[in-house]
C-alpha positions in Angstrom: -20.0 9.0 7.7 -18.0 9.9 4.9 -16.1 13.4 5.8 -15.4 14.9 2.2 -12.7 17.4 1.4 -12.5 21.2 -0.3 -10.5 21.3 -2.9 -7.5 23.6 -0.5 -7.8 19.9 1.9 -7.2 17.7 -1.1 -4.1 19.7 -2.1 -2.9 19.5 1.6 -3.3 16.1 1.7 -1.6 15.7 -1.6 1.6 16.8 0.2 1.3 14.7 2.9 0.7 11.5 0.5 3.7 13.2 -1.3 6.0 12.6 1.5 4.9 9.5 1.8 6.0 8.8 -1.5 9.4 10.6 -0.7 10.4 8.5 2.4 9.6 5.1 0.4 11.8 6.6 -2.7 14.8 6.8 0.0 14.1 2.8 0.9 14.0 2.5 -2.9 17.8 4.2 -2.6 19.4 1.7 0.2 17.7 -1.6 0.0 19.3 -4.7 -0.6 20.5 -7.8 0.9 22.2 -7.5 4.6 20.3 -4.3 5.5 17.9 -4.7 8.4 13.9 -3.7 8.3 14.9 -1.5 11.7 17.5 0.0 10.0 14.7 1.3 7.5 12.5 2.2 10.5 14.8 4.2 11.7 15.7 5.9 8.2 11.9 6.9 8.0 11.6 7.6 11.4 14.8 10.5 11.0 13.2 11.6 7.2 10.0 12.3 7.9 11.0 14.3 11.0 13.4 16.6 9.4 10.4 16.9 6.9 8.7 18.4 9.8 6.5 15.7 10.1 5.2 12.9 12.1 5.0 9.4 11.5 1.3 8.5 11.6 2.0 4.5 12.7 4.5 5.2 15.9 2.2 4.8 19.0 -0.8 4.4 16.6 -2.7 2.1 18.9 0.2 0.9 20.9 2.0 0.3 17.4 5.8 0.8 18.6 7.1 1.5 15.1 7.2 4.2 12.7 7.1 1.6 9.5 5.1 -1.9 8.9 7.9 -4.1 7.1 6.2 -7.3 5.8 8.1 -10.0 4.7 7.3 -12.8 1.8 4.5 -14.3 4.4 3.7 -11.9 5.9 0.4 -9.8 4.4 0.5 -6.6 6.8 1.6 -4.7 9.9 5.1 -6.6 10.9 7.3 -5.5 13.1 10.6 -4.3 12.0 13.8 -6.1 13.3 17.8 -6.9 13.3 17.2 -10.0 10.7 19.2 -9.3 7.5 17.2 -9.0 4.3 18.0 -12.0 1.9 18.2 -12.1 -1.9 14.5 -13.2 -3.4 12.7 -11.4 -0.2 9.7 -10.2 -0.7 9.9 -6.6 1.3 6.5 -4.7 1.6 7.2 -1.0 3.5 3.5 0.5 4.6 4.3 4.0 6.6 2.1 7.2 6.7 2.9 11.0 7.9 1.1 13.9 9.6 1.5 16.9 7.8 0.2 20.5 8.3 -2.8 17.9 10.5 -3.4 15.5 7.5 -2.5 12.0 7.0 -0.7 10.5 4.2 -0.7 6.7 4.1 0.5 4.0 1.4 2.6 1.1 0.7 5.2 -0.6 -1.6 6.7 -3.9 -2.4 9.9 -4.4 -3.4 11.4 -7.5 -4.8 15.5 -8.2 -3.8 16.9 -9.9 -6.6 15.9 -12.7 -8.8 13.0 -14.7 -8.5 10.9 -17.2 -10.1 8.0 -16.2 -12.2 5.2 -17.5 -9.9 6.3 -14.4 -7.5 7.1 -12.0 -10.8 3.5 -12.3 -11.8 1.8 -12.1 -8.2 3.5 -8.7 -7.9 2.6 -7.6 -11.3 -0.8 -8.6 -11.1 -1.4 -7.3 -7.6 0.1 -3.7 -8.7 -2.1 -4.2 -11.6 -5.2 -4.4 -9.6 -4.6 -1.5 -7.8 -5.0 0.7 -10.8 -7.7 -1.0 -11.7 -9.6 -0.4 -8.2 -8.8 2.9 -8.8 -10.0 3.6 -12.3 -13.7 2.9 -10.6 -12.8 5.7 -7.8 -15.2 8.4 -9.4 -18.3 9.8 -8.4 -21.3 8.2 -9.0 -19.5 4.8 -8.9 -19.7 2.8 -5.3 -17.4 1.4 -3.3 -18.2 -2.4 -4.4 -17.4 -1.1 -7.6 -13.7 -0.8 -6.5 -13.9 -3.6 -4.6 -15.0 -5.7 -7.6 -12.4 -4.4 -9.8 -10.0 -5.5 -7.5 -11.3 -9.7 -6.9 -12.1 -9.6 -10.7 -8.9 -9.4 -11.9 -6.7 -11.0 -9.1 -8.8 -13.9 -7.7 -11.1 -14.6 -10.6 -8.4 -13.8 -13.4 -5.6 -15.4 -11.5 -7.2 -17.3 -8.6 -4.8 -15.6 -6.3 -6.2 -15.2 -2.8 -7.9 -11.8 -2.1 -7.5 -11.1 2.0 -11.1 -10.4 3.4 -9.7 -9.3 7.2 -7.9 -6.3 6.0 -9.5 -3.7 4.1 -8.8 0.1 2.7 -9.7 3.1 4.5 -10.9 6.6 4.0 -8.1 9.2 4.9 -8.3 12.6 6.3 -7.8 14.3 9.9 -7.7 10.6 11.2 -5.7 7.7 10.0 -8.6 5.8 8.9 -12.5 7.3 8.2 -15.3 5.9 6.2 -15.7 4.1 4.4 -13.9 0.9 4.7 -12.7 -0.4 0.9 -12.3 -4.1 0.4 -10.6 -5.9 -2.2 -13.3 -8.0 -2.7 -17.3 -7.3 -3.2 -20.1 -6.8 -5.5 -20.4 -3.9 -8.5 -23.3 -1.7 -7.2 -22.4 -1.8 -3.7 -21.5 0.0 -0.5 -21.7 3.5 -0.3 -22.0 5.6 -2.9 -18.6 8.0 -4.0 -19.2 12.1 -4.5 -16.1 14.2 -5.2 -13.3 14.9 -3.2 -14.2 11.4 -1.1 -10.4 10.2 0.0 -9.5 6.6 -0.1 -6.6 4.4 0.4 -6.8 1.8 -1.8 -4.7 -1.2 -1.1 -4.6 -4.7 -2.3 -3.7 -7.5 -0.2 -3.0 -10.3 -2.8 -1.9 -13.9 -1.5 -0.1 -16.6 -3.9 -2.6 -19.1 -2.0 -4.8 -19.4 0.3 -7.0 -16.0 1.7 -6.9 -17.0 5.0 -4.4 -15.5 7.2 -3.4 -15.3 11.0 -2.1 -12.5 13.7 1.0 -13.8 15.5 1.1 -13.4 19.0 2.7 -10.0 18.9 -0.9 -9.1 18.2 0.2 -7.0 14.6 2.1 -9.5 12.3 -0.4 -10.9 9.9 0.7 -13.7 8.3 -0.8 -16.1 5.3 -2.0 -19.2 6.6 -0.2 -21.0 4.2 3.0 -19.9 4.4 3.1 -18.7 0.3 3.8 -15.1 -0.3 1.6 -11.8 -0.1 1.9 -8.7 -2.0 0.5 -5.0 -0.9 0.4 -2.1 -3.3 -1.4 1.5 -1.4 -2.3 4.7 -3.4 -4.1 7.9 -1.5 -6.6 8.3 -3.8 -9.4 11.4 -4.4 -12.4 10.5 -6.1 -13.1 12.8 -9.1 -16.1 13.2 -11.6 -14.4 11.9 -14.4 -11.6 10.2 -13.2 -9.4 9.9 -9.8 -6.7 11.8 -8.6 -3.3 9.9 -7.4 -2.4 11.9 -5.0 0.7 9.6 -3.9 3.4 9.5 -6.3 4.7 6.0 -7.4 7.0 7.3 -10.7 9.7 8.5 -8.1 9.9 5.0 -6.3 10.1 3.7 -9.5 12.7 5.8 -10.6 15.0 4.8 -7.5 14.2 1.4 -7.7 15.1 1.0 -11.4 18.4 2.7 -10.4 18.9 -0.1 -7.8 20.8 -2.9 -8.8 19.9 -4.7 -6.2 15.6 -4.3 -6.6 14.1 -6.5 -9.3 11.7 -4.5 -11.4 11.1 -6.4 -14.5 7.7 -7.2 -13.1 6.7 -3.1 -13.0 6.4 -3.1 -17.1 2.9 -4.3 -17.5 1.6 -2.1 -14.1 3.6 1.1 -15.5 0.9 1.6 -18.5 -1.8 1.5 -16.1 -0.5 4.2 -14.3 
């Protein structure tokens, strides 16, 4: 059952997604190469608490960290740790909040340095697609209608591989209500969208192959084929005429473009979809 908002819950949950938005901005300010994924973890860990907050992922079903830090293979949900982040990684950072009892969740990748244009465009075109699935996030529309939007334009545009394990989530009270929101699907189906429905939205777009497996930590998702992945997360609230972002990506982009280190010459394209 989808549990839908009043419009005093949407603005609540905007501040929460807001925070969000903050604590990725400061690992927009400090990463580059030689800083550690658990040094992050425990930047976001100390920010959202002094934002009187509480990280949504620590202890999340026996999750044991307060930030997922995916690396170049890996899609979703790895672990943080001590191994130094190289020039050309591929650094995904997916972290949510509790705030005033609602949940703020998204994701960003960040690119470290130079890399070839087969990774430039993945990351484009995945950030791309995410403003695309969102464009459809009004009511009337259905959730397939997202979902389409998504496949269209990065595995039938591009033939990238569109992950079918790991899906978006409604957002609310809990860390993940109705309805589920794949990447992938048919215009015209799944559940229909009224106002003040609350997504997240999050394309999880592989260089290769779809498939993917869970190391034996139980959480790392990896691709099956070793190639890259790429996750982009917005909070979304479905509208009549058109969606509300209630996350707030211009601020990461503002400290990433300030970073000498971060590569951001793929973001031009994305930014006028925004």
């Amino acid at each position: 059952m989808i549990l839908y908002k009043t419009d005093a819950e949407v603005e609540l949950m905007k501040q929460s997604a807001r925070l969000v938005s903050k604590t990725l901005t400061e690992v927009a300010k400090i990463l580059k190469p030689g800083i550690t994924t658990m040094q992050l973890d425990a930047l976001c860990y100390q920010f959202i608490r002094d934002h009187n907050a509480i990280p949504s992922f620590l202890n999340y079903r026996g999750y044991p960290y307060t930030i997922c830090a995916s690396v170049n293979d890996v899609v979703v949900h790895g672990f943080p740790n001590n191994s130094a982040i190289k020039e050309s990684d591929i650094v995904t950072i997916d972290m949510g909040v509790i705030l005033n009892g609602w949940h703020g969740d998204h994701a960003y990748t960040f690119l470290i340095g130079e890399a070839n244009d087969d990774v430039l465009q993945l990351l484009r075109v995945t950030k791309e697609s995410l403003y695309k699935g969102i464009e459809k996030a009004i009511a009337g529309n259905r959730v397939g209608d997202i979902a389409f939007a998504i496949q269209e334009h990065t595995e039938r545009k591009h033939h990238y591989g569109v992950v079918r394990e790991l899906v978006g989530h409604g957002l609310g009270r809990n860390l993940h209500e109705d309805p589920q929101v794949p990447n992938f699907g048919k215009r015209g189906n799944g559940p229909r969208l009224k106002e003040n429905a609350v997504v997240a939205i999050e394309p999880m777009i592989n260089m290769g192959t779809k498939d993917v497996y869970t190391d034996d930590d139980g959480w790392t998702v990896r691709t099956r084929d070793g190639k890259p992945s790429v996750h982009f997360e917005h909070d979304v609230c479905v509208k009549r005429n058109k969606a509300l972002i209630l996350s707030d990506y211009s601020i990461i982009e503002a400290a990433e473009k300030n970073n000498t280190n971060l590569n951001t010459s793929y973001t031009l394209k994305a930014a006028k979809l925004a």
